[in-house]
N, C-alpha and C positions, 0 to 999 in steps of 0.2 A: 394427636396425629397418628395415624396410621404405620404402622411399623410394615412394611412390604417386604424385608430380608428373609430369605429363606420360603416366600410364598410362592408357593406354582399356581400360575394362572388359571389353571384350569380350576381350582378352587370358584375363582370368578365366574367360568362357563357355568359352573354348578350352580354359584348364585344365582345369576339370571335365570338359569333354570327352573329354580325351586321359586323366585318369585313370582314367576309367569303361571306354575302350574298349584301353587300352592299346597303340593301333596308329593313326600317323599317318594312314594311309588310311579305317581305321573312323571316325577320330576329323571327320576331311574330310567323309567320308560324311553322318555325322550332323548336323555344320555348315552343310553345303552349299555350303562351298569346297573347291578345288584344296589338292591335295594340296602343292603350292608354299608355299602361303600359309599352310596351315596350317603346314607345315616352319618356315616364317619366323618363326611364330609362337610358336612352341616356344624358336626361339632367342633372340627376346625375354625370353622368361620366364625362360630361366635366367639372362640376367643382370638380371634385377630380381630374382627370388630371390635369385642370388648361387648356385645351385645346378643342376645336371645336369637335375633329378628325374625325368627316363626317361629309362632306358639302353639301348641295346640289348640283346636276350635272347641269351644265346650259344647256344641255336640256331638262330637267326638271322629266329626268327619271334614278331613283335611285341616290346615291352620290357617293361621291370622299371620298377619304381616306386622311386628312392631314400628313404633314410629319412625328410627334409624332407616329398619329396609325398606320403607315408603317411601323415602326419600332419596334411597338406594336405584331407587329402580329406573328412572332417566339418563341420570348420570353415567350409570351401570352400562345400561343399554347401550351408548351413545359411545362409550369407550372401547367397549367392545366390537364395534361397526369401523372404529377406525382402527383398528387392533388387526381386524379383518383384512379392512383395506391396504395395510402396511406388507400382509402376508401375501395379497393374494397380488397386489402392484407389482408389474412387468417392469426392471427398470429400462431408461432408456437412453439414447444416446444421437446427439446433434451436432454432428461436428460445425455446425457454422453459426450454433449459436454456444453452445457448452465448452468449458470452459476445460481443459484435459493434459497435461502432461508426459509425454509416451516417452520411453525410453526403452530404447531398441540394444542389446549386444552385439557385435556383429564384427570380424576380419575387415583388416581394407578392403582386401579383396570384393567380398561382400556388400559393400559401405559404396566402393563405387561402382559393380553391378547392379545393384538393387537401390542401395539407396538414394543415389543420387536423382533417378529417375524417379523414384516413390517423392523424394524432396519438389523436383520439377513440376510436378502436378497437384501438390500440397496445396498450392494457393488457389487452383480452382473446385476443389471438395472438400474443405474446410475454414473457419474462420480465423479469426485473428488469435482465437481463446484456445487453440489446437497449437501446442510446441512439440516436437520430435528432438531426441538429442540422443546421438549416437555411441557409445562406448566400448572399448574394446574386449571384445570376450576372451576371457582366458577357462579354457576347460577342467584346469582347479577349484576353481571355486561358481561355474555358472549357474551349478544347479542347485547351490544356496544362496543365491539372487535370486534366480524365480524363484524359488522358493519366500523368500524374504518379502516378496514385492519389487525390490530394488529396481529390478528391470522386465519388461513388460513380456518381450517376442526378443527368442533369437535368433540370429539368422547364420545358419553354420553348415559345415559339411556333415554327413552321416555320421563319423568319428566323434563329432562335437558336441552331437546334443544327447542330453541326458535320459536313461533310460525310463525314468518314473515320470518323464514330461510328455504330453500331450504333440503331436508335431504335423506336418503334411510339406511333399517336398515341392519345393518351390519352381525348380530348373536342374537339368546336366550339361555337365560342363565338361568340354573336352582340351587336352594341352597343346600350342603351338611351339613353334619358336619366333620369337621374334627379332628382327636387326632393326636398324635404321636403314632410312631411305639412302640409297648412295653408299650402302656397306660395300667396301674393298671385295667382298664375295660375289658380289651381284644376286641375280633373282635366278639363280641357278636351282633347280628340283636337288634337297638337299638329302644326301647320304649320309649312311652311318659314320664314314669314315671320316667326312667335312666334317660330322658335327661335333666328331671326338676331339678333332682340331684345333677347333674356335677357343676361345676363351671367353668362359661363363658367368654370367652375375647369377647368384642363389639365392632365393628366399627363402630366410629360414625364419621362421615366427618365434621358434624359441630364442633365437639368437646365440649369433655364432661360431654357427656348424657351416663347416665347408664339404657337407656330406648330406645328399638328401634323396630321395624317393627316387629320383632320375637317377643317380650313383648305383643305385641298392640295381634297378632294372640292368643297367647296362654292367653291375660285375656277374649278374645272373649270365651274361650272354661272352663274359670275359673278354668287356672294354670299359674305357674310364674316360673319363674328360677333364679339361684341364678348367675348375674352379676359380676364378681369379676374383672375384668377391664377393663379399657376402653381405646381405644388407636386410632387415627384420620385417619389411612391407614391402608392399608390389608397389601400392602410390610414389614412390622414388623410381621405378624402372624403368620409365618412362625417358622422364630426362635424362637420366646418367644412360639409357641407348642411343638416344637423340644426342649426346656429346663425346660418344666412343663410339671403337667398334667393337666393344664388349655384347654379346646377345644372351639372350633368356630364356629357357623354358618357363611362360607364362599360361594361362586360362584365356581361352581364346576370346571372351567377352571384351576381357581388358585389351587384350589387343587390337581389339576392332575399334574399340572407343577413341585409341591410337592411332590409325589407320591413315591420317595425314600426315603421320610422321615416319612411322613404322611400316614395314612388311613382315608380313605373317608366313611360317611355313608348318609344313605338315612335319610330321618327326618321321624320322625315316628308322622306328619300330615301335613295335606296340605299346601303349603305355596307355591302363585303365585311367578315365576321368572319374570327376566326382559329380556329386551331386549337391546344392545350396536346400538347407531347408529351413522353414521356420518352425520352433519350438516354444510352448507357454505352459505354464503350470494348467494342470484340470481346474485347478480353483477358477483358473481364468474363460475356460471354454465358453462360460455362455455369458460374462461380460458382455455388453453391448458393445463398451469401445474398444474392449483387443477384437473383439469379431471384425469389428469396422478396419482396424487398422490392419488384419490378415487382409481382407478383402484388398484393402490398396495396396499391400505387397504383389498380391494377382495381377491387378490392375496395371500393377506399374512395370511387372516383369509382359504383360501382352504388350504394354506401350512399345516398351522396349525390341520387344521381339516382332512385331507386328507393325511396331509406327503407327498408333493407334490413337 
């Protein structure tokens, strides 16, 4: 048997080579090496064959093929072509028949902007062999996930994704506040002064902090607000507004998504939004199915946006 460890293939190309043309020189020629190297090559091969397989002709122009490389040369051929084929096959991807696994990182926040509606449309552009499963991204360690594989596309603000990953931004996103319907305030145009007033729910992701990005704005301008809870995702803010008159600076998507329960107000001063973007490793850019499954992040933020 044939010992293959440590063989480079191209050994092989050389072979079919030299059988086809039965002359070191031709064989060179066709290669586009020195005739040295090709020679070199040859001698390699007979001893991983274990066999000659061209011999010189005795009359002294070009060789003979031994009985080994005659037997060589279909086989040879044949493996080479699929060899070819393996290299040069585009792979591909069907979501309604292929069978595929995604797994997305992503903020609540995110999870119910984007994914929910990416989920909502899942069943009509893909098949049954198509699962999505969402998990929480934490920016300690997301960029050795993708990395890893672990996780396929992440879906995060500009701070979040990682510098050596591949990305394009998905949507902006700007801050409201929001009450419940029937807040003790009414639907009054809110000021600075009401909204130092109120008493606040915070989101704080890390957990804990009764001091966040809104805090940091408003001692820049030398006012503060009164904090009254703190809770680690936005998917709770909802309810717990709809059962107080506790209110939120939330991401105006969620809010709207809320919109039968909640009123939304503009903040009464400036506060930059962010932006959602998807990020994947290079490794993954020309994947078929992260290509497919970017594409239905698109798709699903026009639905969204557009009711499409």
């Amino acid at each position: 048997m044939v010992d293959f460890k440590g063989v480079d293939l191209n050994l092989l190309v050389t072979l079919d080579a030299l059988l086809a043309q039965r002359n070191v020189t031709h064989a060179a020629q066709r290669l586009g090496l020195s005739q040295p190297a090709v020679s070199a090559q040859l001698a390699r091969l007979r001893q991983v064959f274990g066999d000659p397989l061209l011999i010189p002709a005795d009359s002294g122009r070009g060789m003979v093929a031994s009985a080994r490389a005659l037997a060589l040369v279909a086989p040879l051929r044949a493996a080479l072509k699929d060899l070819e084929l393996v290299v040069r096959a585009r792979p591909g991807f069907d979501p309604l028949t292929d069978v595929r696994r995604f797994v997305i990182a992503a903020s609540d926040n995110a999870t119910s902007t984007i994914g929910i509606s990416l989920l909502e449309r899942l069943p009509l552009v893909a098949g049954d062999g198509v699962q999505v499963a969402f998990v929480h991204a934490r920016q300690t360690d997301i960029a050795a996930r993708l990395e890893s594989g672990e996780v396929d596309v992440l879906i995060g603000s500009e701070r979040m994704v990682p510098p050596t990953m591949r990305g394009r931004k998905l949507l902006d996103e700007t801050f409201v506040m929001a009450q419940r319907k029937g807040h003790p305030r009414g639907k009054r145009k809110l000021t600075l002064a009401a909204y130092c007033t109120l008493r606040h729910v915070l989101v704080s992701t890390s957990g804990g902090s009764f001091f966040g990005f809104v805090d940091e704005q408003l001692q820049t301008m030398g006012r503060s607000r009164a904090v009254a809870v703190s809770v680690q995702t936005f998917t709770v803010v909802p309810e717990l507004l709809y059962r107080s008159d506790y209110v939120c600076t939330m991401p105006a998507r969620l809010a709207t998504r809320c919109a039968d329960r909640l009123d939304a107000f503009a903040l009464p001063f400036d506060q930059p939004g962010f932006s959602l973007s998807a990020a994947w490793h290079p490794r993954n850019h020309h994947d078929p199915a992260v290509a497919w499954l970017r594409a239905q992040l698109i798709d699903a933020i026009d639905a969204e946006t557009f009711g499409t």
